[in-house]
C-alpha positions as CSV (number, residue, x, y, z in Angstrom):
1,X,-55.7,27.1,-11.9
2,X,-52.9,24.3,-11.9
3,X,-55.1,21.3,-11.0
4,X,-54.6,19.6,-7.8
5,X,-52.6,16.4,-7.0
6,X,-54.4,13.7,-6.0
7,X,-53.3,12.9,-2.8
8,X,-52.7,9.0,-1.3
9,X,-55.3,8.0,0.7
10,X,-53.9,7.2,4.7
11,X,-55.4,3.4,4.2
12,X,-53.7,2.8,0.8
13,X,-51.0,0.0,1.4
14,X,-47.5,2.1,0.6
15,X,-44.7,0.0,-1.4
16,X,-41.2,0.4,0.1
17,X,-38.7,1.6,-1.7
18,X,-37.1,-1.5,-2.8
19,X,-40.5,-2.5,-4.3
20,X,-41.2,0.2,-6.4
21,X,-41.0,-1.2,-10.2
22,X,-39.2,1.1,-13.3
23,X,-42.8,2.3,-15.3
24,X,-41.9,5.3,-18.0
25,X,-41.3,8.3,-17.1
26,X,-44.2,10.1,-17.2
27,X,-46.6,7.4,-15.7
28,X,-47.8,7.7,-12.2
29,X,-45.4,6.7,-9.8
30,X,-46.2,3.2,-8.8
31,X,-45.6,4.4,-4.9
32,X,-48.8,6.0,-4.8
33,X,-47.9,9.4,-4.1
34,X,-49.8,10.6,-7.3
35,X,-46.7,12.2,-8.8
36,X,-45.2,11.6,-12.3
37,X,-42.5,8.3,-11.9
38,X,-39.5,10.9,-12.9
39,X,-40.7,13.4,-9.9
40,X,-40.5,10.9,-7.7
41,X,-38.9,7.7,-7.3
42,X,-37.3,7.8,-11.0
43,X,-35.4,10.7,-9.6
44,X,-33.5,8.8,-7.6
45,X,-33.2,5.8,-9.8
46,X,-31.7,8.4,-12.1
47,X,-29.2,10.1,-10.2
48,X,-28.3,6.4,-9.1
49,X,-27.6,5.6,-13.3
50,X,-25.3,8.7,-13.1
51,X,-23.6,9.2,-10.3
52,X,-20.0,8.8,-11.1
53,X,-17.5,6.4,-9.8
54,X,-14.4,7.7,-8.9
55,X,-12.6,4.2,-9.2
56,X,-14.5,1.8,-10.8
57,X,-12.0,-1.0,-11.6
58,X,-11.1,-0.8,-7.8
59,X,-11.0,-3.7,-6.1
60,X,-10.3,-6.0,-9.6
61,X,-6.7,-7.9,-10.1
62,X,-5.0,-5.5,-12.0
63,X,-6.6,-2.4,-11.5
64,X,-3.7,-0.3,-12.8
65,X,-3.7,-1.9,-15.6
66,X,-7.4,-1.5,-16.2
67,X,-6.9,2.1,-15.9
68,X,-3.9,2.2,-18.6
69,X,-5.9,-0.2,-21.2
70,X,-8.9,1.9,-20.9
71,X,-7.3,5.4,-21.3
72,X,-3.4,5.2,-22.8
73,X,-3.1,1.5,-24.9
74,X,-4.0,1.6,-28.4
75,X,-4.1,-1.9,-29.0
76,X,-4.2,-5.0,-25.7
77,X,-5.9,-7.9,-24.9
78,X,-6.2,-9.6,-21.4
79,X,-7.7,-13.3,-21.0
80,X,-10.6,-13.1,-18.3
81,X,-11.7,-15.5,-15.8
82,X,-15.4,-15.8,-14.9
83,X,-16.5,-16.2,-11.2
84,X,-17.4,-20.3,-11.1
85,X,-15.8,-20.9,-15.1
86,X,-17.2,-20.0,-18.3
87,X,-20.7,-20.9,-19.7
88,X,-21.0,-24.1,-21.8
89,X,-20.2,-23.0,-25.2
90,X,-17.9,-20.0,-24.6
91,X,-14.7,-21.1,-25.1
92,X,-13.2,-17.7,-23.3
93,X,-13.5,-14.1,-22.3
94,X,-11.2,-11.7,-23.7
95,X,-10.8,-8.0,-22.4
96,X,-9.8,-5.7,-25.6
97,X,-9.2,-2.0,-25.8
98,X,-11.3,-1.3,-29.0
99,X,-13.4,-3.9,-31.6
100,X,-14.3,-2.8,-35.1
101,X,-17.2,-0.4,-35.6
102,X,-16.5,0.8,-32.1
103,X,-18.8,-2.5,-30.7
104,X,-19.1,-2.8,-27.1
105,X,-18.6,-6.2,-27.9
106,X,-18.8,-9.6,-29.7
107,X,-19.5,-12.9,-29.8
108,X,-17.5,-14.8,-32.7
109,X,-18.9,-17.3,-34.4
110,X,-16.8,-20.1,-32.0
111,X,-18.8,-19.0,-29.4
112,X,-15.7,-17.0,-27.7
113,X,-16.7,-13.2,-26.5
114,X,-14.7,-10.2,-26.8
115,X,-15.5,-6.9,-24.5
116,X,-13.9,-3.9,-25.5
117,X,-12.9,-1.3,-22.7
118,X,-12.7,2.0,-24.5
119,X,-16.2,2.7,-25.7
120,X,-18.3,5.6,-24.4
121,X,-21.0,3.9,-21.7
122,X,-24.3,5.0,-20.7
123,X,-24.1,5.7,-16.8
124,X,-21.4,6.8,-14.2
125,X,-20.0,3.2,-13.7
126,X,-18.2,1.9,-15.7
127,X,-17.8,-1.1,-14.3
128,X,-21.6,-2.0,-14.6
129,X,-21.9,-0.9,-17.9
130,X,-19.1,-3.2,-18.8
131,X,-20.5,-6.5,-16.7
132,X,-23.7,-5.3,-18.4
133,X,-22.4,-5.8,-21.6
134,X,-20.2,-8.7,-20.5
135,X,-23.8,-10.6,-19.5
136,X,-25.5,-10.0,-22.6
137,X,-22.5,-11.1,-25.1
138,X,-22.2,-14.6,-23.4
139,X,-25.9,-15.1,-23.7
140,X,-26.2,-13.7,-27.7
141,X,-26.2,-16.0,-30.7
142,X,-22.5,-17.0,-32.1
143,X,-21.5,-14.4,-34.7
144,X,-23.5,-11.5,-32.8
145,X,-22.2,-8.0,-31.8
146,X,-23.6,-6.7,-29.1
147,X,-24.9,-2.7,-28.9
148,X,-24.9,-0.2,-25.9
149,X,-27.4,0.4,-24.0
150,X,-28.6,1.9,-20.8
151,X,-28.1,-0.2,-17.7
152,X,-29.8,-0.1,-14.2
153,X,-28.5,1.0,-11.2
154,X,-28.8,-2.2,-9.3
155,X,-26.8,-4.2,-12.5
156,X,-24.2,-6.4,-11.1
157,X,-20.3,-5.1,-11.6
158,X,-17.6,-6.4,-13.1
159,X,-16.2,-7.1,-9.6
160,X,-19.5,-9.2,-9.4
161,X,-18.4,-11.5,-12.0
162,X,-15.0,-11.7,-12.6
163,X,-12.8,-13.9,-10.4
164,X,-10.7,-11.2,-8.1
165,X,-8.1,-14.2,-7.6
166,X,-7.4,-14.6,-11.7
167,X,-4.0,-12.9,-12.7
168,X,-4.4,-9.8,-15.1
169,X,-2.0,-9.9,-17.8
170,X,-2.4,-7.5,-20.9
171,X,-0.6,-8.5,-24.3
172,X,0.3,-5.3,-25.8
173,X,-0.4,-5.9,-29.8
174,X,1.9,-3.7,-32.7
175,X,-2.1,-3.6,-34.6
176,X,-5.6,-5.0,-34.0
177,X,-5.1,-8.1,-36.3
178,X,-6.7,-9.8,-33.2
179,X,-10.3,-8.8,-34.4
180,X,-10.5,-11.2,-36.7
181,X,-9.1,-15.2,-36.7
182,X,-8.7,-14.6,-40.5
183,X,-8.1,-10.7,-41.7
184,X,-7.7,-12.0,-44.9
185,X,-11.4,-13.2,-45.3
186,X,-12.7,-10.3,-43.0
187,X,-15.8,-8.3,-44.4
188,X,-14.7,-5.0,-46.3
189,X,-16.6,-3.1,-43.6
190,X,-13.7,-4.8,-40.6
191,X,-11.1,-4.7,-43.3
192,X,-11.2,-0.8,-43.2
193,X,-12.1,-0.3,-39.5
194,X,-8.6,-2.6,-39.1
195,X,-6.8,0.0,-41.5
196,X,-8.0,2.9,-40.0
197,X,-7.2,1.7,-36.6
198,X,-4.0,0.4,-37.4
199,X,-2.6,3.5,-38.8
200,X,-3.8,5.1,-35.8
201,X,-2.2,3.1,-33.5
202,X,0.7,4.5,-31.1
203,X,3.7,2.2,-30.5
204,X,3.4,1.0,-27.1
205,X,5.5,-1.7,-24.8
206,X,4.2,-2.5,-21.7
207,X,7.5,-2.9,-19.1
208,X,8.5,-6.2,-17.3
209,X,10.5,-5.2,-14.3
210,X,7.9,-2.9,-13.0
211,X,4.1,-3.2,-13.0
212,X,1.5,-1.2,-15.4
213,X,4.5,0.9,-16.5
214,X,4.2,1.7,-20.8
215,X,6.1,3.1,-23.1
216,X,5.4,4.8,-26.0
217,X,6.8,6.2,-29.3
218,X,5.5,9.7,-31.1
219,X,7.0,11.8,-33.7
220,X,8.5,14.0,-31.7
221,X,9.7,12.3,-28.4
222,X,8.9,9.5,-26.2
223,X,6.8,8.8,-23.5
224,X,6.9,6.5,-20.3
225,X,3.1,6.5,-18.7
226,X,2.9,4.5,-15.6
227,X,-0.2,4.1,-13.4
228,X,0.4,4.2,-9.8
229,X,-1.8,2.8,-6.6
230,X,-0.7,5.2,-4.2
231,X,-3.3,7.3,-2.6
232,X,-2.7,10.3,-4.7
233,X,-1.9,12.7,-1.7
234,X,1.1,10.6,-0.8
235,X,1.8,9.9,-4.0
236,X,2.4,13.9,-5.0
237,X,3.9,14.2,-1.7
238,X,6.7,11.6,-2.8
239,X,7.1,12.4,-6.4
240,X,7.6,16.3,-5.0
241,X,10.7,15.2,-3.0
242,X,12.5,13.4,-5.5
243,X,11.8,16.0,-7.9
244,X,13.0,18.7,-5.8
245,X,16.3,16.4,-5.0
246,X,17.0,15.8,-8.8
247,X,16.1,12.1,-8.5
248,X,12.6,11.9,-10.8
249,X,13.8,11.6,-13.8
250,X,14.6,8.6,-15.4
251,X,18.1,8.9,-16.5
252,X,19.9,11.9,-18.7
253,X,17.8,13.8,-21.3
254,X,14.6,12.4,-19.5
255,X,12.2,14.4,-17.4
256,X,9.2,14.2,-15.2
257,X,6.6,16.2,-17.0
258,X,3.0,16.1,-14.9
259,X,0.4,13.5,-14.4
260,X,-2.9,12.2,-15.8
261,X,-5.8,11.7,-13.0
262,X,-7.8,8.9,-14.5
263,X,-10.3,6.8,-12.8
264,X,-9.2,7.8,-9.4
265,X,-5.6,6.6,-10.0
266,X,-2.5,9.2,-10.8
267,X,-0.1,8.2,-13.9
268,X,3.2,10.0,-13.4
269,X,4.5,11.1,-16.9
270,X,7.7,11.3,-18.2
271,X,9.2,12.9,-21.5
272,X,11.8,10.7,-23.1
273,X,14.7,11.3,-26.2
274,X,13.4,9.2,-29.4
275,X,16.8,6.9,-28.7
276,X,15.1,5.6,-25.7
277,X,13.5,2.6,-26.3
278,X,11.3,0.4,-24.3
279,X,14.1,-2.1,-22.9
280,X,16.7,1.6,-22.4
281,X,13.7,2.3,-19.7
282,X,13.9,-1.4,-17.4
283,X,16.5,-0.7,-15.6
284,X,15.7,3.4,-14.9
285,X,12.3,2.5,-14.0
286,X,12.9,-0.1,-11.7
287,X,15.2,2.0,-9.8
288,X,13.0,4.8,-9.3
289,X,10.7,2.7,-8.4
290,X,12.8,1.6,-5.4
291,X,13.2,5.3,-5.1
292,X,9.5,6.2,-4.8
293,X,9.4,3.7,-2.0
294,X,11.6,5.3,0.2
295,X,10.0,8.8,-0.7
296,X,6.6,6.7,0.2
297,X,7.4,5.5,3.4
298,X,8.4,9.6,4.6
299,X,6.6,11.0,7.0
300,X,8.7,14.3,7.5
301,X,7.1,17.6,6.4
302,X,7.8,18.9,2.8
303,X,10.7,21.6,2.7
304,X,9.7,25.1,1.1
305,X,11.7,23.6,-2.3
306,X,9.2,20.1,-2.1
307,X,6.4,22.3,-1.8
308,X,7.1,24.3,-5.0
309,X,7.9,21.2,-6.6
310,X,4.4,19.9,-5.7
311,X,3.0,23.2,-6.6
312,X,4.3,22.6,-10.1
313,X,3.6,18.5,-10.3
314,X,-0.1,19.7,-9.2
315,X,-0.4,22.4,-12.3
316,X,0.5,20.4,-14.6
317,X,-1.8,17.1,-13.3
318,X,-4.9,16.8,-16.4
319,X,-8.0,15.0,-15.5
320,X,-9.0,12.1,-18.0
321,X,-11.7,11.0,-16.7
């Protein structure tokens, strides 16, 4: 016979739910109800770890931006400002796509932290797995990486932390020289994880005239990725109509191609020839983008020819995250 739970006792003081301490996973639930913790109140804790967030970055300056560094920028860098200034002896906060050895992050040996934004995290937020992180690499020893590790669910976020007044400007880099101060001197273990990196590393321009708009070079043809805010029902909705008028594509030889989904934000995609630079794409892009406006601001029902052309934007939308 399966032996019996033993049952609370009617008298026994009950913790509320916002007592009830993290014990492991198989020790009695602190709550008294005589179940293993993972049963009970560790399944909540747990689904609370995972639960995704659909937009994590939302609600940061930027968070188009955030969105393109962390899924489509080889190499970037963004200067961060802390909520009330930085600690006494960290000189600054910099936001990077990727560090050598694939470290969450690291504190050099001037005190100054680097957070990269492209490693795999531990829970369904990724913004509190990055302020996690963040925390930990301004409190670590000069000279210190800083390893993942799981976070709990009641961490603070990055929109916690960081100030939501700062500006958020990303310096597209041609490499990752900006690992080191001195690649020269670096140790032969960063000297090949810059190597393999760099020769990894896709051509990318981020555009002036239009925000969180980047251009990219491959073999074949080029690209022009650009992150959008727009709720992404209005945003299809608009995109459909200028397609089906012949106005989505960025100038001759140039075509509208799908979407990415990532982080809750859609990032139109457009096909480019391989004479089409990054300053050949300013000017197109900053008229289309005065054309998505005004394909915005409709109201009017889609014709039968919008809706096939939002049929075929939505078929060829990929989920990144």
């Amino acid at each position: 016979m399966a032996k019996k739970r033993p049952q609370t006792k009617a008298g026994k003081q009950q913790l509320k739910d916002g007592e009830i301490p993290v014990v492991g996973a198989r020790e009695p639930c602190p709550c008294g109800s005589g179940r293993r913790y993972k049963a009970c109140h560790g399944r909540a804790a747990a689904q609370a770890v995972t639960e995704l967030v659909h937009r994590p970055f939302e609600g940061l300056a930027g968070e188009c931006d955030w969105v393109a560094l962390r899924e489509l920028v080889p190499a970037a860098t963004v200067e961060l400002t802390l909520k009330g200034g930085l600690p006494e002896g960290v000189p600054s906060v910099t936001l990077a796509t990727v560090l050598p050895m694939a470290w969450p992050a690291l504190r050099r040996d001037d005190g100054s932290v680097l957070l990269a934004l492209q490693n795999d995290t531990s829970s369904g937020d990724l913004s509190r797995d990055l302020a996690d992180t963040l925390q930990r690499a301004l409190e670590v020893e000069p000279g210190t990486p800083v390893a993942a590790r799981r976070v709990s669910a009641d961490g603070p976020r990055l929109q916690d932390l960081l100030d939501p007044e700062a500006a958020f400007e990303p310096v597209v880099h041609t490499g990752f020289e900006f690992w080191v101060p001195d690649a020269e001197n670096a140790t032969p273990e960063v000297s090949a994880s810059l190597e393999r990196a760099n020769a990894a590393a896709i051509p990318t321009v981020l555009l002036s005239g239009v925000d969180a708009a980047y251009w990219c070079e491959t073999p074949e043809k080029n690209h022009l990725r650009w992150v959008m805010p727009h709720p992404e029902e209005q945003l299809l909705d608009a995109l459909a109509r200028l397609h089906a008028a012949g106005t989505s594509s960025l100038g001759e030889n140039t075509r509208l191609v799908g979407s990415f989904r990532a982080h809750g934000l859609v990032v139109p995609v457009w096909d480019l020839p391989t004479s089409m630079g990054a300053e050949a794409c300013e000017k197109p892009a900053v008229a289309f983008a005065e054309r998505l406006a005004t394909a915005l601001a409709s109201d009017a029902p889609l014709t039968a020819e919008e809706r096939r052309a939002r049929g075929g934007l939505t078929n060829r939308q990929v989920t990144l995250s």
